[in-house]
C-alpha positions as CSV (number, residue, x, y, z in Angstrom):
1,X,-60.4,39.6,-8.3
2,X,-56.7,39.2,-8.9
3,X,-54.3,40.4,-11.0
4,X,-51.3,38.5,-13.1
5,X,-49.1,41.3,-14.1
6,X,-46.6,43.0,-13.3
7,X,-48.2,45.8,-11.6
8,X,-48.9,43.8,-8.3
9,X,-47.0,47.1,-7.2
10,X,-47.9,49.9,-8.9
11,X,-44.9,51.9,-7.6
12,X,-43.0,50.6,-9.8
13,X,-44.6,53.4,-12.7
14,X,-46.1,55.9,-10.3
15,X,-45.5,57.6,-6.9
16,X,-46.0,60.5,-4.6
17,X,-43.4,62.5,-2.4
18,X,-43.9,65.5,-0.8
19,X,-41.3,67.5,0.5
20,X,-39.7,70.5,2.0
21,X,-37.5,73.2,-0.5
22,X,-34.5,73.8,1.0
23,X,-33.4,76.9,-1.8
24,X,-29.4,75.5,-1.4
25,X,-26.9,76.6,-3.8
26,X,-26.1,72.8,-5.2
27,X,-29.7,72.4,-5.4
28,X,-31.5,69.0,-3.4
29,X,-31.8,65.1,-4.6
30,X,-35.6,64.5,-3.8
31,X,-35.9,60.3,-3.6
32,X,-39.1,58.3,-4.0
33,X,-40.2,56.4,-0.8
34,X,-42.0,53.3,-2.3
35,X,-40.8,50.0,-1.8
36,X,-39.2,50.0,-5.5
37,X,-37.0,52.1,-6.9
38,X,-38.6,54.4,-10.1
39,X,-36.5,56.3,-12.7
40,X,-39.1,59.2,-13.8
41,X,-39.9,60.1,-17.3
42,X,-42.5,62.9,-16.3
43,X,-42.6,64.7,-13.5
44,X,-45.4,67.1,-12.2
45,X,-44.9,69.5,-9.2
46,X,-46.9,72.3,-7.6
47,X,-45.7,74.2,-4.0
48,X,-48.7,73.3,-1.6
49,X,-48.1,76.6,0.4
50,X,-47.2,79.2,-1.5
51,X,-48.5,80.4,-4.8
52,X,-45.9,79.2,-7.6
53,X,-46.9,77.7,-10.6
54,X,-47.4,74.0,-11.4
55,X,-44.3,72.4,-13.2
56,X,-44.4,69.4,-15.6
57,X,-41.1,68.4,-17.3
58,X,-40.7,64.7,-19.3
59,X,-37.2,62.8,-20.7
60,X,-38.8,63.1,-24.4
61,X,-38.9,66.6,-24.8
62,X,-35.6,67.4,-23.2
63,X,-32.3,65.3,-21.8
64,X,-31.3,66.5,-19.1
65,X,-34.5,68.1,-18.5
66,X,-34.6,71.7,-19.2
67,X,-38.0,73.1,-20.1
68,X,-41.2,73.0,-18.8
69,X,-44.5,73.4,-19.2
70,X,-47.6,74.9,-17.0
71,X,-50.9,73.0,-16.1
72,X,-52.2,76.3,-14.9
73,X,-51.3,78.4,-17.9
74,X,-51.7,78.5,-21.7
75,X,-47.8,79.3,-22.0
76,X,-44.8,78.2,-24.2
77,X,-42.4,76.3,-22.4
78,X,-40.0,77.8,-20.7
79,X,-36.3,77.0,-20.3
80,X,-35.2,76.0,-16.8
81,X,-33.2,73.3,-15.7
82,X,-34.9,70.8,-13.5
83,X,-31.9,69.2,-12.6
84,X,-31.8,65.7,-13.3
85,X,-34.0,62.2,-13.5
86,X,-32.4,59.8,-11.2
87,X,-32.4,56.4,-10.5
88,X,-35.2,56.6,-7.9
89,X,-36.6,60.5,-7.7
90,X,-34.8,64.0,-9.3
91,X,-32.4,66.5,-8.4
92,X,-33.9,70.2,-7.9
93,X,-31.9,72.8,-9.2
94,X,-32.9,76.1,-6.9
95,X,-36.2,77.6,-8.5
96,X,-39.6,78.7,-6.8
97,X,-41.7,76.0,-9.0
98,X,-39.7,73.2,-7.3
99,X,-37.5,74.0,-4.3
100,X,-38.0,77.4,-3.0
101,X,-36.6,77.1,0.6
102,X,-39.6,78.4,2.2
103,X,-42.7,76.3,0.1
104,X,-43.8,72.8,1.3
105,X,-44.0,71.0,-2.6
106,X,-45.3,67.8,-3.9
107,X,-44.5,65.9,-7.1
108,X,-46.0,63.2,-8.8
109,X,-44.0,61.1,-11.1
110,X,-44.5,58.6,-13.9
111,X,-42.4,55.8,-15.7
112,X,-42.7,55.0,-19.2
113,X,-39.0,54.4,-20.2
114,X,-39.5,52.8,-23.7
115,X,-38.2,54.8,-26.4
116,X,-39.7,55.1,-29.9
117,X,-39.3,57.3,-32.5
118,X,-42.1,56.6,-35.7
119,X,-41.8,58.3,-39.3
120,X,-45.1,57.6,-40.3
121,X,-44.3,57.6,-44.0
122,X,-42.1,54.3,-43.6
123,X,-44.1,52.6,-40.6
124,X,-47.8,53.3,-42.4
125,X,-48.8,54.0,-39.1
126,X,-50.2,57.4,-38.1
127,X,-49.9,60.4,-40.9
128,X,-47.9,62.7,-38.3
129,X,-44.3,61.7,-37.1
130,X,-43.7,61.0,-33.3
131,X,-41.0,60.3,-31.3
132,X,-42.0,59.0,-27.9
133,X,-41.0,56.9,-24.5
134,X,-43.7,54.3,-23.6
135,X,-44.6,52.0,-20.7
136,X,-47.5,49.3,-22.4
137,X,-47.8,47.8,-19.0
138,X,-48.6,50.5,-17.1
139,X,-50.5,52.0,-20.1
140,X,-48.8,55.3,-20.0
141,X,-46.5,57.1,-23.0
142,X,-45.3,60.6,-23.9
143,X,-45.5,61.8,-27.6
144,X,-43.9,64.5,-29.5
145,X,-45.0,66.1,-32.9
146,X,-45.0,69.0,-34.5
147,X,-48.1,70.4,-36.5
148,X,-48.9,70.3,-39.7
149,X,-52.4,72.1,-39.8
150,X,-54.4,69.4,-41.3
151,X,-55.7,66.3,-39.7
152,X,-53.7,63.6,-39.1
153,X,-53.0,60.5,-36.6
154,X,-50.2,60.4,-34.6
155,X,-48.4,56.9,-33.2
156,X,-48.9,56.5,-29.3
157,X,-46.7,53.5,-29.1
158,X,-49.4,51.1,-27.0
159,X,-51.3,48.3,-27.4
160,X,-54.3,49.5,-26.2
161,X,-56.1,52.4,-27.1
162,X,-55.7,55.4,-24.6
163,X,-58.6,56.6,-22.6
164,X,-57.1,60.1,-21.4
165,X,-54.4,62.1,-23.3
166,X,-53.0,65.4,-22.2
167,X,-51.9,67.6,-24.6
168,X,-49.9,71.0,-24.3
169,X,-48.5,73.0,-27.1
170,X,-44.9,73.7,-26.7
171,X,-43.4,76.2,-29.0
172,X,-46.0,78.9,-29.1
173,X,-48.2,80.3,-26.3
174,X,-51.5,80.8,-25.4
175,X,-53.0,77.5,-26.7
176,X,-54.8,75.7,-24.2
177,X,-53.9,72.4,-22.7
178,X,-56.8,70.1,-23.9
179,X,-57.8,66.8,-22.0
180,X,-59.8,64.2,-23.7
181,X,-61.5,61.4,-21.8
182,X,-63.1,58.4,-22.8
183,X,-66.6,59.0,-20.3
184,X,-67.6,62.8,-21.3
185,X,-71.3,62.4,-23.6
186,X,-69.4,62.6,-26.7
187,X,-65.7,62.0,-26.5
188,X,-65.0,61.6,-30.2
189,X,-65.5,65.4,-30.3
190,X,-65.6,66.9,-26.6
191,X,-62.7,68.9,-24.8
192,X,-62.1,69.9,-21.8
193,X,-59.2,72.5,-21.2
194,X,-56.2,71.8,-18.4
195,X,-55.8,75.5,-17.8
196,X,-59.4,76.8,-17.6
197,X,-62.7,75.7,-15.5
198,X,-64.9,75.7,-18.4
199,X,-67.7,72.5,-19.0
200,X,-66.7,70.4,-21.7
201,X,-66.8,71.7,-25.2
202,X,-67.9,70.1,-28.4
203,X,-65.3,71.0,-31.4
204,X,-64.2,68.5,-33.9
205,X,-61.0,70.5,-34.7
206,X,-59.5,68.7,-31.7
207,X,-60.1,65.2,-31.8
208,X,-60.7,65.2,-35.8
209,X,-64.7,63.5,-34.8
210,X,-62.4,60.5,-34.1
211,X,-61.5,58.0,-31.3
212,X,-58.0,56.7,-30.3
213,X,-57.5,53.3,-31.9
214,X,-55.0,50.7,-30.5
215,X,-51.9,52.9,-32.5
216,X,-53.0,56.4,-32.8
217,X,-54.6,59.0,-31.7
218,X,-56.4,61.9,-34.4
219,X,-55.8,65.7,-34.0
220,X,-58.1,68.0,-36.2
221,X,-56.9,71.6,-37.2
222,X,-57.3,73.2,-34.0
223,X,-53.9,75.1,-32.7
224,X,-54.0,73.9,-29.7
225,X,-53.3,70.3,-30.8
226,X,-52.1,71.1,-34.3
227,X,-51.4,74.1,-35.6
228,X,-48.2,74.3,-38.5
229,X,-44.9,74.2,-37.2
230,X,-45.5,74.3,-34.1
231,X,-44.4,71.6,-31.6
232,X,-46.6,69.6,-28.9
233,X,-46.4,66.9,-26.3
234,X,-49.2,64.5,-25.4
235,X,-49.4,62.1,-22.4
236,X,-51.8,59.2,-22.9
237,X,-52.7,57.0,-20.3
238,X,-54.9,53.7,-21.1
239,X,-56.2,51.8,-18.7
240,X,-54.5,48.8,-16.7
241,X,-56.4,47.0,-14.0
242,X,-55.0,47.3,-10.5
243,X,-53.3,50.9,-11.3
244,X,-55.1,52.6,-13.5
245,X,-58.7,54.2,-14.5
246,X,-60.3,56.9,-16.1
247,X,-64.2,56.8,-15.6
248,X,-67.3,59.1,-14.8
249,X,-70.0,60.0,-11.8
250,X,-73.2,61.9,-11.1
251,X,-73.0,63.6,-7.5
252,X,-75.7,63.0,-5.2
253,X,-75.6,66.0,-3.2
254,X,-75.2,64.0,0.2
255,X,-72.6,64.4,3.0
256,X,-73.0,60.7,2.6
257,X,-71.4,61.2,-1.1
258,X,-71.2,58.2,-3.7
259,X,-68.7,55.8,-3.4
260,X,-66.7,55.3,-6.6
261,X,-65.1,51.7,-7.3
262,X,-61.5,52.1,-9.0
263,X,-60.7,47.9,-8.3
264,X,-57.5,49.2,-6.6
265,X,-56.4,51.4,-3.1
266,X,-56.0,55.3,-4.8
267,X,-52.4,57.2,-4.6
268,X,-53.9,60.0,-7.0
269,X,-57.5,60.9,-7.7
270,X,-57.9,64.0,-10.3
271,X,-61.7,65.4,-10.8
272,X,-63.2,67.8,-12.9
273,X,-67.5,68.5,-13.4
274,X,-68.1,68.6,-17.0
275,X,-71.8,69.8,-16.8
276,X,-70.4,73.9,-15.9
277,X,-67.7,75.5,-15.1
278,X,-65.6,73.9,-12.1
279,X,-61.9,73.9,-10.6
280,X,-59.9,70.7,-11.7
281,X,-59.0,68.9,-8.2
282,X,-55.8,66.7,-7.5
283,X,-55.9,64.8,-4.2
284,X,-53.2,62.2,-3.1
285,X,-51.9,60.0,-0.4
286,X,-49.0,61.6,0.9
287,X,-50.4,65.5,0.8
288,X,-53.7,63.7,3.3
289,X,-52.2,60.3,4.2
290,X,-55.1,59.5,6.4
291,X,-59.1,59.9,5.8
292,X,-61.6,62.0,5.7
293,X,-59.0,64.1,3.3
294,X,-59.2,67.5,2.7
295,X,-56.2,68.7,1.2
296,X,-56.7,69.3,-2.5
297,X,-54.9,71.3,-5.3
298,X,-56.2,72.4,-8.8
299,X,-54.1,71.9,-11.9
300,X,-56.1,75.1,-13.6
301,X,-54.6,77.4,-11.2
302,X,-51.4,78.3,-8.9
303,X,-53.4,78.5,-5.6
304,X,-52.2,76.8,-2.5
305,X,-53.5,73.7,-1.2
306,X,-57.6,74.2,-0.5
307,X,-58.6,72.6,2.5
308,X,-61.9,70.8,3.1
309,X,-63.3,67.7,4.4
310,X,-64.4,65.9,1.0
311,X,-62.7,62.3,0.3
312,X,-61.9,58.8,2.0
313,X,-59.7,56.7,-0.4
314,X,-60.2,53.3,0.2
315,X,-58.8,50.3,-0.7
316,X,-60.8,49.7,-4.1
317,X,-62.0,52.9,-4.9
318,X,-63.1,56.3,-3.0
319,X,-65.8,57.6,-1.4
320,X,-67.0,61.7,-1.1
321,X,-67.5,62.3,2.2
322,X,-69.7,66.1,1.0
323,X,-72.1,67.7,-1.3
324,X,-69.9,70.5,-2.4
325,X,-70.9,71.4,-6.1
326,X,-67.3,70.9,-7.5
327,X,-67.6,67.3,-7.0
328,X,-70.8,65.9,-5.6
329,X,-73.7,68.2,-6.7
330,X,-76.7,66.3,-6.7
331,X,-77.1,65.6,-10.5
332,X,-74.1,67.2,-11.6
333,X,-72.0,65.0,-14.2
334,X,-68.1,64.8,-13.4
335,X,-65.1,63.0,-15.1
336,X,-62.2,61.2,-13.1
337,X,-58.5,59.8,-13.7
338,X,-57.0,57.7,-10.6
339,X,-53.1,55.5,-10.1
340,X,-53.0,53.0,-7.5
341,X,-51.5,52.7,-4.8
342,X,-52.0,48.9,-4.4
343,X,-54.0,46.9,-6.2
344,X,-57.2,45.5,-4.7
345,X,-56.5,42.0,-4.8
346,X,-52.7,41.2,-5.8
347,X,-51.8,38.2,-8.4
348,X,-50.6,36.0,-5.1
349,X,-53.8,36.5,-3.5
350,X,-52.9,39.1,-1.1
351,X,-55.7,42.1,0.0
352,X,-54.7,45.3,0.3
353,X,-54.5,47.0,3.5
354,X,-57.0,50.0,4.5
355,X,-55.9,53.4,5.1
């Protein structure tokens, strides 16, 4: 299978660094190491040794970034200066969520880079105002709003409609992240919650009974996605062959685990069970650049990096190397999101290469 557009190299939108904190007084210029230079417009980090929290900032919500937001936590967000977004990586200001001189750290970052701002009242699309920044090649955007307590829609800014969407509530606190999927049993209605380990939950407040379309997404009345006056972001992903999936697996409870095909070489693979409670897990190819991998983190808590022999990524999907309930219980339903690396088969012709 090949691939005709212009994500023959995914690096372009996505990418993985780890790094070292160095805790110096002008702070420390972390730069991307793919082949292509990527100006971030949302960055997720998390120390792999020591227990900080997870920090996520974007360009919508704040320019230069200043506030962020916790995967781990059902907080407001909180004002303090990343740094900056740069022309391939960020500069750390001195903090222990992103450069504390004695944690080992890894960030992920995404490009979307379009901006849009839609007043829904003049557009006719969507019944909640955005403002936004939006990739539609890579199938990724970030989306602001502010609540209204009724149901509404609310502008994306793709073409396609998204298959994951992140939310976090911004201005008040303990609301819970929600995550909606397009493989749970019922993902008009179902939620699953960014900070917590619960199984997926079936509540029409959040999701308003309704799928994303190709323009909008619906929120019901729920606070956590749209509660008066308050303010929220969303990050919606849809998918793009060669970079990017979201789709769904029953474990086999096998050290010879299933394989899982993705049509493209993995540089992030996040998992969740959605049967009963279970740890989110985030594993990548710069934290366990070689297989079997067993470095993992959970966005649902500030742990350090677990450390278990579990997955091989390989060059068009991934494969779970254990029978460990969290993600390959025999019979246990589980929900996945994954970025490429490297497409499978590139739009020249050209095979990936194996790990």
């Amino acid at each position: 299978m090949s691939y005709t557009n212009d994500l023959d190299n995914p690096e372009l939108y996505f990418q993985v660094k780890t790094y070292a904190g160095n805790n110096s007084g002008s702070g420390q210029a972390i730069t991307f190491d793919g082949s292509e230079n990527m100006q971030p417009d949302f960055v997720w980090v998390k120390c792999r040794d020591v227990g900080h929290a997870h920090t996520i900032y974007d360009s919508v919500r704040t320019s230069p970034a200043k506030n962020f937001l916790k995967s781990d936590d059902n907080i407001a967000e909180r004002t303090v200066a990343l740094g900056s977004f740069d022309s391939n990586g960020v500069t750390f200001t001195n903090n222990d969520g992103f450069n504390n001189g004695s944690g080992n750290y890894v960030i992920w970052g995404w490009k979307a880079g379009t901006s849009f701002t839609n007043d829904a009242s003049s557009t006719g699309i969507g019944t909640i105002d955005s403002v936004g920044s939006v990739s539609d090649t890579a199938g990724v955007s970030i989306v602001t709003w502010t609540g209204t307590g009724s149901a509404g829609t609310i502008k994306h800014g793709l073409s396609t409609a998204p298959s994951t969407i992140i939310t976090f509530s911004r201005s008040t606190g303990y609301h819970h992240s929600t995550f909606h999927h397009k493989n749970t049993s019922a993902p008009e209605t179902d939620v699953v919650y960014l900070n917590l380990t619960n199984a997926t939950a079936d509540d029409s407040g959040f999701w308003n009974d309704t799928l994303p379309t190709t323009s909008v997404f619906s929120v019901g009345d729920d606070n956590s996605v749209n509660q008066s006056s308050v303010t929220y972001v969303a990050y919606c992903f849809s998918e793009r062959q060669g970079y990017f999936k979201a789709g769904s697996y029953v474990g086999n409870g096998s050290s010879d685990g299933i394989y899982v095909h993705l049509g493209f070489k993995p540089a992030m693979v996040i998992t969740k069970r959605t049967d009963a409670a279970a740890d989110w897990f985030i594993r990548d190819n710069k934290q366990d650049p070689e297989n079997v991998m067993n470095e993992y983190l959970s966005p649902n808590t500030a742990a350090t990096s677990g450390n278990l022999d579990s997955f091989d990524f390989l060059s068009n999907g991934f494969k779970i190397r254990n029978s460990n309930n969290a993600w390959n219980g025999s019979g246990n339903t589980y929900i996945y999101i994954a970025f490429a690396e490297s497409p499978f088969v590139s739009s020249g012709g050209i095979p990936t290469t194996a790990r």
